[in-house]
N, C-alpha and C positions, 0 to 999 in steps of 0.2 A: 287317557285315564290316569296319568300319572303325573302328579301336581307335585314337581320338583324332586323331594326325593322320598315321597312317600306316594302309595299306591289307593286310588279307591275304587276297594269293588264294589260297582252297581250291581249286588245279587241279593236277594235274600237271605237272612241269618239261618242258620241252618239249625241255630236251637235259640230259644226265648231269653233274653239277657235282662237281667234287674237289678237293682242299685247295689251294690256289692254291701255285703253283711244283710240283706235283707230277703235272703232265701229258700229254699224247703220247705216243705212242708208238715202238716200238723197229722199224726199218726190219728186212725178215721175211729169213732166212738162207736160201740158196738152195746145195743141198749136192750135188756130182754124184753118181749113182746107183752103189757102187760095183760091180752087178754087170751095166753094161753096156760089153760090149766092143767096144774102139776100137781102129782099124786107121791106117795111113800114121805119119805121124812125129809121135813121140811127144812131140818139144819142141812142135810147135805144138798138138798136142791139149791138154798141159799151158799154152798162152798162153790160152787161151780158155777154158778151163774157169772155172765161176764161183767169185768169191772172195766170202767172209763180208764184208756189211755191217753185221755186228754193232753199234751202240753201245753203249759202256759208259754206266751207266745207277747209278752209286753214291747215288744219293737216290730211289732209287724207294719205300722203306719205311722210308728214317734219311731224319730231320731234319737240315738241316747247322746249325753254331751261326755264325750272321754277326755277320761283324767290322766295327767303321769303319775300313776301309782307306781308303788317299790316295786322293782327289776324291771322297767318299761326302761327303753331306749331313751338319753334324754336329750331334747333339743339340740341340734349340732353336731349333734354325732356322726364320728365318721368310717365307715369300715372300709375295710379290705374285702375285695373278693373273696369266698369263702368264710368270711365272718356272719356272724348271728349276730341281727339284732332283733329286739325285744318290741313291738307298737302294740298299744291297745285295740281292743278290736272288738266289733260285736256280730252276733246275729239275730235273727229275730227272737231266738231265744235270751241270751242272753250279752253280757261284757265279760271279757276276758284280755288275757294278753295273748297274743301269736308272738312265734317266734323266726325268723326268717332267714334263710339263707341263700345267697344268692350268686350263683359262675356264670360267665360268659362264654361262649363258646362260638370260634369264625371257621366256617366250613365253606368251603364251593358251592353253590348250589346247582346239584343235576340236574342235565335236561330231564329224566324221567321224575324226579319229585316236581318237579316246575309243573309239567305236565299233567299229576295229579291233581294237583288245587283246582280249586272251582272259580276259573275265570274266563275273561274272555282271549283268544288268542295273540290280542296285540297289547293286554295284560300281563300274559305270559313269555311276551317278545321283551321287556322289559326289564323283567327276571335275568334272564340269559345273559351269562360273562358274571354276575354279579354273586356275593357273598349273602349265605346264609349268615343272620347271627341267633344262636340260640342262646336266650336268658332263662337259664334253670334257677329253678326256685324251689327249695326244698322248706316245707311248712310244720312246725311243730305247736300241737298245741301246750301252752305252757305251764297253766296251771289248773286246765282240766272244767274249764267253763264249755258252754254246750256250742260249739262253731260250728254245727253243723249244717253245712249248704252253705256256705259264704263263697264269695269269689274272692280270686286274689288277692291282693294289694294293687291299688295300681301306680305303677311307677313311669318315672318321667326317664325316659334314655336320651342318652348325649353320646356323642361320637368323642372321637381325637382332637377331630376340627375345630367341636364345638357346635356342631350342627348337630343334626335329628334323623335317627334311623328310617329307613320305609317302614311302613308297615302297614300291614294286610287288614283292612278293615271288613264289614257286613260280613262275614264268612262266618260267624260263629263259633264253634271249636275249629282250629287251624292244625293240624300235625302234619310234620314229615318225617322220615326216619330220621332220628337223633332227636327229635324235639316231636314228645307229645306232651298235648295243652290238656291239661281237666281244668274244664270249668269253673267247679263249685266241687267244696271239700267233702269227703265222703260220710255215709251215715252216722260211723262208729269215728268219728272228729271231734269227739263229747268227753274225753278220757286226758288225763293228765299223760303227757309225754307220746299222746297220738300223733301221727305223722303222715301225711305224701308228697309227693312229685309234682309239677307241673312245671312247663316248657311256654315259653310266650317269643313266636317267631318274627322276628324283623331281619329287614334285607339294606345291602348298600354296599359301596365298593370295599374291598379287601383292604386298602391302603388306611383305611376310615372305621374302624370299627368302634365297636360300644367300650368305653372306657369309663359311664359312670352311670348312674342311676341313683335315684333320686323321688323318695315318698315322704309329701308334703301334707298330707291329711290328717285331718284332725287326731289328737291335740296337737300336731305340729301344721308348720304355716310353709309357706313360700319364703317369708322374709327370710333375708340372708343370717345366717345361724342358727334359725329358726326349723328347720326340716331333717331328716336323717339322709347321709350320704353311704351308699356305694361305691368304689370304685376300685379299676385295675393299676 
């Protein structure tokens, strides 16, 4: 099950995964019955009666095309662990900028976390002797467009070596302790200078660990100067 140094589990996702920025749901419209009749005054029947909480929702099935607008990260950029940078970002709601920050973390990985996951035995034989690495990513939104239900960024990890971490595919959300993964960003993600956590786990020897990361999606590219760097 283990193709070099990354891991694939043949299981089932454990929860529904969708293009990242294109998430959540629309809050459900609640519409008076028009053929129940109402008696006493008719201005207060009309205060109370329920009003649509419709959202508009114009990226549910278009792509939007992001732009480097002022305080977005620019092309080439390079940080330090612990540095903030800035990418545009949207959800089906809307575009906005996220703000991201990102540590690495090399831990042991115990046999009793090993043994949690949901794999098969000789997936988990694999594991063993080997390093945990936790990429924490702390999320801010920046200037208060509506993010809410987006998944992460996704980022490209590189080792020391130059090679590429394991990592745990089909499992859905992934946590062990020290590294828990949320999904998709939370309801109240809609506010200027809103904030959470999330943990994105990959494994490989201690000698080797995650030294850089690397998000190339739009407006930025792959080409070399072209994407935002991370590193240690």
């Amino acid at each position: 099950m283990v193709v070099r140094s990354r891991l694939f589990a043949a299981v089932a996702a454990v929860g529904a995964l969708s293009v990242s920025g294109c998430t959540g749901s629309a809050a459900s419209v609640v519409s008076p019955d028009p053929s129940v009749q109402t008696t006493g005054n008719s201005s207060a029947a009309a205060s109370s009666a329920p009003t649509s909480t419709t959202r508009s929702e114009p990226y549910l099935t278009v792509t939007p095309t992001l732009t480097l607008s002022e305080g977005a990260s620019k092309p080439g950029t390079k940080l330090k662990f612990g540095e903030q940078g800035v990418i545009p970002y949207f959800s089906r709601y809307a575009t906005g900028l996220l703000g991201v920050t990102i540590t690495v973390e090399s831990v042991k990985a115990p046999d009793e976390e090993i043994n949690k996951l949901n794999l098969k035995d000789e997936d988990k034989n694999d594991l063993r002797g080997k390093n945990f690495f936790f990429v924490h990513m702390h999320m801010v939104n920046v200037d208060g467009a509506d993010l809410t239900g987006v998944q992460v960024p996704i980022m490209t990890a590189s080792t020391k070596s130059g090679g590429w971490p394991g990592t745990l595919f089909g499992l859905g959300e992934v946590s062990v302790a020290g590294c828990e993964e949320t999904l998709f960003s939370p309801t109240d993600f809609n506010t200027k200078g809103a904030s959470y956590d999330t943990c994105d786990l990959h494994f490989g020897q201690a000698s080797d660990p995650i030294t850089k990361l690397q998000y190339d999606n739009q407006p930025y590219t792959k080409d070399k100067g072209k994407s935002i760097i991370w590193q240690g």
